[in-house]
Every structure is written in structure tokens, then in C-alpha cells.
Steps between C-alpha positions, in 0.01 A plus 500: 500500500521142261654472186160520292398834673848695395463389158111609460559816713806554186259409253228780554773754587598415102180509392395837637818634434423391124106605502628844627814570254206366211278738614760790504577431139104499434463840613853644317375360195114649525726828595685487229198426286288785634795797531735438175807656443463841302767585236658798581450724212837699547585843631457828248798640657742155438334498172606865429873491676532168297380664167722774554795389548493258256430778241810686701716209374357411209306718331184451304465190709183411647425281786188241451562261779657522829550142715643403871733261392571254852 
């Protein structure tokens, strides 16, 4: 095998390995297009265990907002 052969035999191993990883990220964005991510409205019971102990603690307190903080 010559010198020129390695080097296009490299060269289309790149450029499929490129076409391929561009066609993965193609199809994660048209999934990620098509199946959004759906806010997750929140629990009744967290709400409610939340709710009452903060009125255990504090009373007359009432709880409008509850966030995941990361």
C-alpha cells in the first residue's frame, strides 16, 4: 500500500465518520423538535406536605411557589 492510498483511505474514514456523527445530531435535534420536554406540574401530595408544614412552623403562612434548586 503507497503513501497516497493511506492518506485517501484516512480521508473517507474522516469523512464518513463526520457525515454519520452530522447525521446523528440531525435526527436528536428533529427528536427533540417533535417530543419536547413537558414541565412537570408538581405532585398534590409534595404540594400538601410542603403547605403543611410550613403552616406547622409558621402559621398563617402560605406556600405559592415551590422550586428544585440544583
Amino acid at each position: 500500500m503507497s503513501s497516497p492510498d493511506l492518506f485517501i483511505i484516512s480521508l473517507v474514514g474522516y469523512v464518513v465518520a463526520f457525515a454519520v456523527l452530522a447525521l446523528l445530531a440531525l435526527v436528536m435535534r428533529l427528536i427533540t423538535l417533535l417530543f419536547p420536554e413537558q414541565e412537570d406540574t408538581g405532585d398534590a401530595a409534595v404540594v400538601a406536605a410542603v403547605s403543611a408544614t410550613y403552616q406547622a412552623l409558621c402559621p398563617g403562612t402560605t406556600v405559592t411557589k415551590i422550586e428544585e434548586t440544583r
